[in-house]
C-alpha positions as CSV (number, residue, x, y, z in Angstrom):
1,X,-23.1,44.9,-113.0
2,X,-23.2,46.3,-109.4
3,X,-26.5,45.0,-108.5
4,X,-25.9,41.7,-109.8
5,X,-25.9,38.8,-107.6
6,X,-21.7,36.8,-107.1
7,X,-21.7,33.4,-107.6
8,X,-18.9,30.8,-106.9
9,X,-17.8,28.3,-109.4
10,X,-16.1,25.2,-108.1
11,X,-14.5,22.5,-110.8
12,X,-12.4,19.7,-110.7
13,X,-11.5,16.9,-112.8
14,X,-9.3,15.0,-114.6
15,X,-6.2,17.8,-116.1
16,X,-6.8,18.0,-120.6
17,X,-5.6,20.6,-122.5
18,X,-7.8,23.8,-122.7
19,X,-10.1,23.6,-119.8
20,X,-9.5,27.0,-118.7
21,X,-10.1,28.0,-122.6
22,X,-13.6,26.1,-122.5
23,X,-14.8,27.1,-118.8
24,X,-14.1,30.8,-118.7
25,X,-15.6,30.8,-122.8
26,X,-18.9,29.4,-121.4
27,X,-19.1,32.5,-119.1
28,X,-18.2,35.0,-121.8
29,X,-20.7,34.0,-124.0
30,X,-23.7,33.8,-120.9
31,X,-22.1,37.8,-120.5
32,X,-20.7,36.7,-117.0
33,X,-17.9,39.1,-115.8
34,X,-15.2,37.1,-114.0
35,X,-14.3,38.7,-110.8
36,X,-11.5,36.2,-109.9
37,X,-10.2,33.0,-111.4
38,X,-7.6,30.7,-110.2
39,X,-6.6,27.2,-111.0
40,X,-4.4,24.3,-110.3
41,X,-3.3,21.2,-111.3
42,X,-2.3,18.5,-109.3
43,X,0.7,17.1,-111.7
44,X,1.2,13.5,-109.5
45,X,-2.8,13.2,-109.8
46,X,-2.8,14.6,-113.0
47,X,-6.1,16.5,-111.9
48,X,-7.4,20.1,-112.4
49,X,-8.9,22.4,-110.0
50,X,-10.7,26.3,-110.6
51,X,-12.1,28.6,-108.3
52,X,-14.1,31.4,-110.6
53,X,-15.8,34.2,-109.1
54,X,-18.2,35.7,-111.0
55,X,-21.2,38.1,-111.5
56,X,-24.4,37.6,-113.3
57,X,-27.9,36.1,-113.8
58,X,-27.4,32.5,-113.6
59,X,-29.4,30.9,-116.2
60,X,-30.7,27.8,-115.3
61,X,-29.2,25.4,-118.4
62,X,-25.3,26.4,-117.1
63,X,-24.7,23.5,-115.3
64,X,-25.6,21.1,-118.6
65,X,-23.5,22.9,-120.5
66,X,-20.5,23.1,-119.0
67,X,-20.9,19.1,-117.7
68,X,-21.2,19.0,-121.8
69,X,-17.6,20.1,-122.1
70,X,-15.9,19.1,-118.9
71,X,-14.5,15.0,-119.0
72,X,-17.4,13.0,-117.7
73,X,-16.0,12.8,-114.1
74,X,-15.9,16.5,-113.5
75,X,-17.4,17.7,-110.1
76,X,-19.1,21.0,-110.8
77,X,-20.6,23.7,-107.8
78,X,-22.0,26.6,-108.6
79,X,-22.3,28.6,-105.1
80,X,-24.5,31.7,-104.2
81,X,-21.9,33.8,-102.7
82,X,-23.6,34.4,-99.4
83,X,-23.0,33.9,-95.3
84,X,-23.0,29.9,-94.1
85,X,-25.4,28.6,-91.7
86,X,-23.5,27.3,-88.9
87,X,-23.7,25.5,-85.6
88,X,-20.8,25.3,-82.8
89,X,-20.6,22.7,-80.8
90,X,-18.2,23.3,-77.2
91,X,-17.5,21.7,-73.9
92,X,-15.8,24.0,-71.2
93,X,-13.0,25.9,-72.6
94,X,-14.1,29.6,-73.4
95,X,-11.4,30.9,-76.2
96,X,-12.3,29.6,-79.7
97,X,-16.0,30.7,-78.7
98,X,-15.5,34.2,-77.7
99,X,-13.2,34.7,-80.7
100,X,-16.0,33.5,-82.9
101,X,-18.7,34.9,-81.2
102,X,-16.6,38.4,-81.2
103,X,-15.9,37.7,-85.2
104,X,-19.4,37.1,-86.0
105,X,-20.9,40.3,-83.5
106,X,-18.5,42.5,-85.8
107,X,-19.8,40.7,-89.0
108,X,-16.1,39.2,-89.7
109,X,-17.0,35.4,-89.7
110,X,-19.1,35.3,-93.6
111,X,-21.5,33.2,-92.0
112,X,-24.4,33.3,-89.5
113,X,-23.9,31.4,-86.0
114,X,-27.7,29.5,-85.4
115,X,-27.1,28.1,-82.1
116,X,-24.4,27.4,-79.5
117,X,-24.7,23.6,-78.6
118,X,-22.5,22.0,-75.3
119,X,-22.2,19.1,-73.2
120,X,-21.7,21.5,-70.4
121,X,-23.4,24.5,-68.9
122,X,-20.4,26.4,-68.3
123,X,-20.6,29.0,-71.6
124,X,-24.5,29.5,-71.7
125,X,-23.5,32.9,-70.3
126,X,-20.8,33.8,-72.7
127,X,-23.2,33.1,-75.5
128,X,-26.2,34.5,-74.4
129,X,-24.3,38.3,-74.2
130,X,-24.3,37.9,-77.9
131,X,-28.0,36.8,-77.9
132,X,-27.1,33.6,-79.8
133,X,-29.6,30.5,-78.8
134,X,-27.3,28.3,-76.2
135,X,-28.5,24.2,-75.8
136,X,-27.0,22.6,-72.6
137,X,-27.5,18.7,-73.8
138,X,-25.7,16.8,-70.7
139,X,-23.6,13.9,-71.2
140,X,-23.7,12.7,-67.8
141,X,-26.5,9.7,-66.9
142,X,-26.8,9.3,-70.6
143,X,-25.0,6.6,-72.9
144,X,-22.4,8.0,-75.6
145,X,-25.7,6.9,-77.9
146,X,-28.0,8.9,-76.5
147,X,-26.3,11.7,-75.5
148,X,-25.1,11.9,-79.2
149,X,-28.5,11.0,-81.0
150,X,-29.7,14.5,-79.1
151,X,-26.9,16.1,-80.0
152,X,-27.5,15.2,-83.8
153,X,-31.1,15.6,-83.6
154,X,-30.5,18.9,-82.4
155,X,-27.9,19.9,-84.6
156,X,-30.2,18.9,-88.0
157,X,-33.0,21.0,-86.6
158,X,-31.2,23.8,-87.1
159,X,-30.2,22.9,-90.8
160,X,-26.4,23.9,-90.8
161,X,-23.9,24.8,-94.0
162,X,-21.7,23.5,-91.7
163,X,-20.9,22.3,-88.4
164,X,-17.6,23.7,-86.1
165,X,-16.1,22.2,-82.8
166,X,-15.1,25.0,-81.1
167,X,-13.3,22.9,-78.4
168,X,-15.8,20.4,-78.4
169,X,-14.3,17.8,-76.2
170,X,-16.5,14.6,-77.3
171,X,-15.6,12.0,-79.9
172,X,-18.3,11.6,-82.6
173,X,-19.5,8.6,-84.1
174,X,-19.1,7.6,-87.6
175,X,-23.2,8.6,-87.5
176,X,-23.1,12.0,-86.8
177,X,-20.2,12.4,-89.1
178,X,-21.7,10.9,-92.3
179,X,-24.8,13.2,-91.8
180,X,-22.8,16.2,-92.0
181,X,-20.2,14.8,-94.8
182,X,-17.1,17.2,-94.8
183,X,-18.9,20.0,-93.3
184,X,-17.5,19.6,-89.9
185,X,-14.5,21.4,-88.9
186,X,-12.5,20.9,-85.9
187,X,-9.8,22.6,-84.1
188,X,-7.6,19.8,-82.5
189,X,-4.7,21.4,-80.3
190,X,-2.0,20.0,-81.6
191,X,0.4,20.2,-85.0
192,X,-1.2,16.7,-87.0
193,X,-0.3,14.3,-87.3
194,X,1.7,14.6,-84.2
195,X,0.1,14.0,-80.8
196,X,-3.3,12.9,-82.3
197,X,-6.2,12.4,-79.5
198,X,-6.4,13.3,-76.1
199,X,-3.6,15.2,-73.6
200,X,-1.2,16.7,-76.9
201,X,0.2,19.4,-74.6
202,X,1.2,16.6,-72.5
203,X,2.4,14.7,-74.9
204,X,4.3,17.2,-76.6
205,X,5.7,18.3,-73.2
206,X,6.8,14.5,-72.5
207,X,8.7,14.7,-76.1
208,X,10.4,18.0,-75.3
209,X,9.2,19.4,-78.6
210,X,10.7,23.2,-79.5
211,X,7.7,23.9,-81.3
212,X,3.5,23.2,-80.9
213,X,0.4,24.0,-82.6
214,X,-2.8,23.6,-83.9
215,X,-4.6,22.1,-87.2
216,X,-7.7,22.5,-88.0
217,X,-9.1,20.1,-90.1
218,X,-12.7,18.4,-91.2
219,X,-13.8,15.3,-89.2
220,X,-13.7,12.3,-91.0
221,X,-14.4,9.0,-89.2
222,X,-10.4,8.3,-88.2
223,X,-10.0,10.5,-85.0
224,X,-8.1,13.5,-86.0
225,X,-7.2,11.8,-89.7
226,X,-9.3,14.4,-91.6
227,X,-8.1,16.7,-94.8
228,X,-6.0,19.4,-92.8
229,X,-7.3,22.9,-93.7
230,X,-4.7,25.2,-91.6
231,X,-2.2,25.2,-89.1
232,X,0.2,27.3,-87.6
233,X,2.9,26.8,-84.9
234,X,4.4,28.9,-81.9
235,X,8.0,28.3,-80.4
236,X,8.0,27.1,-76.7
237,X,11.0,26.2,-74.6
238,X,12.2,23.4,-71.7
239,X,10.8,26.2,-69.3
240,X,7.6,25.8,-70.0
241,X,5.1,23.2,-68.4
242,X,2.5,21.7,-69.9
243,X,0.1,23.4,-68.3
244,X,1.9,27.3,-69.8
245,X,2.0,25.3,-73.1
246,X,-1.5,24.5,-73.4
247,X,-2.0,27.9,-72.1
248,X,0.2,29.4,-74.9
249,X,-1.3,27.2,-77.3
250,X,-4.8,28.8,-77.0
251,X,-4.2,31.9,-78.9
252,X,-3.0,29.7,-82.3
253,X,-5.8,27.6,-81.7
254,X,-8.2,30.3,-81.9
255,X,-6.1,32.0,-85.0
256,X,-6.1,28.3,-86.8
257,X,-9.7,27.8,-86.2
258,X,-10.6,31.5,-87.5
259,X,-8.3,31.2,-90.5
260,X,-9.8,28.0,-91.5
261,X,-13.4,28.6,-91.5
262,X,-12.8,32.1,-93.6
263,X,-11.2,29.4,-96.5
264,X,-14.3,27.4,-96.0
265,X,-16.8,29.7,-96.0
266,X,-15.4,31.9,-98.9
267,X,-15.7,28.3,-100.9
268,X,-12.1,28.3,-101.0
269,X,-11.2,25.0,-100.0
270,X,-11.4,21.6,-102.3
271,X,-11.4,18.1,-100.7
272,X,-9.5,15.6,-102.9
273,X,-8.8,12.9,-101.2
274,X,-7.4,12.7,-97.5
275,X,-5.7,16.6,-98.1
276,X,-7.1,19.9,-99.3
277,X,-6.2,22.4,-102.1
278,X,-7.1,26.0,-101.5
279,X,-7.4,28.4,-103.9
């Protein structure tokens, strides 16, 4: 089986007795060997989720015949287990960048990093040293309409799994985000819902808070209201300004953001609703 291609098999659907029964019997009988398998169930939802590696052939008439088994709503993916095609998008600030750009040099990341797009000109060179194609799109004499419609026009070019702000410090319409439907992932520098928009080092400096952090989450068209995908927190004290906050702050954003895309780009991550499950 070692030369046999890895596919991912994502299900959910309304919670019955025996799915796991029915769903791993359809693989044993197409002579699929099940390299991992979890599941949940979501008891208040009463809905089931499974994650099934496995490796084989796929033949083409899989997909009918597990819909022929599953309860009519069932969502059913079947995923090549390969890299994602992605885009970054960025303003100024350097560190989620170079920590992805450092991920994906040393073939860390599971995906392949098309372009480098920013409102700024500031991290051309940055880029460039890992030969990855940098756009410099500028905001300035431009309406947020146009400036955005480039963006996007840009950004589909390219053809993206998926599309990651990297610090990108510009709020997208409710356009760009239903052409990329849960396939953009931002890293917002702060511990959601708490201190949603712009400033939450200030914020959270104003409030005196003990602790701050970072989610990372996909972009729905609520600022910052997306299903979370990770966080993680620091402790910080009444010593600290804002400023050494968001300083502080910019290692667990780059952790969050690196943390997160690894769940999305293994297939790991199910949207149901406004929240995730990963499995």
């Amino acid at each position: 089986m070692e030369n046999k291609p890895i596919s991912v098999l994502l299900i959910d659907c309304p919670d019955e007795k025996g799915l796991v029964h029915k769903i791993t019997g359809v693989l044993y009988h197409n002579d699929f060997n099940v390299i991992e398998n979890e599941e949940f169930v979501d008891s208040d939802l009463n809905h089931f989720f499974m994650r099934t590696e496995f490796q084989g052939e796929v033949p083409k008439h899989l997909l009918n015949v597990l819909h022929g088994i599953l309860p009519p709503e069932a969502r059913i993916d079947l995923r090549s287990k390969n890299k994602k095609d992605i885009v970054l998008l960025v303003t100024k600030e350097h560190h989620c960048l170079g920590d992805l750009l450092v991920r994906h040099h040393y073939n860390e990341l599971n995906a392949r990093i098309l372009a480098v797009i920013g409102n700024y000109d500031h991290l051309r060179a940055l880029t460039e040293k890992f030969d990855i194609p940098y756009h410099f799109l500028s905001h300035e004499n431009r309406t947020r309409e146009e400036h955005e419609g480039e963006v996007l026009n840009l950004t589909q070019s390219y053809k993206p799994d998926y599309v990651v702000l990297a610090k990108y410090m510009r709020v997208l319409s409710p356009t760009f985000v239903t052409a990329f439907p849960q396939r953009i992932i931002n890293i917002h520098h702060s511990f959601l819902p708490a201190f949603i928009g712009a400033n939450p080092y200030k914020q959270a400096f104003d409030r005196g808070v003990k602790i701050i952090g970072a989610t990372a989450h996909f972009v729905s068209e609520e600022l910052d209201q997306g299903p979370i995908i990770s966080q993680d927190v620091i402790r910080v004290s009444h010593y600290q300004s804002a400023v050494e906050m968001a300083k502080a702050g910019r290692d667990v954003e780059k952790i969050v953001l690196a943390q997160s895309l690894k769940l999305v780009f293994e297939d790991r991550v199910f949207v149901s609703g406004n929240k995730t499950v990963i499995l």
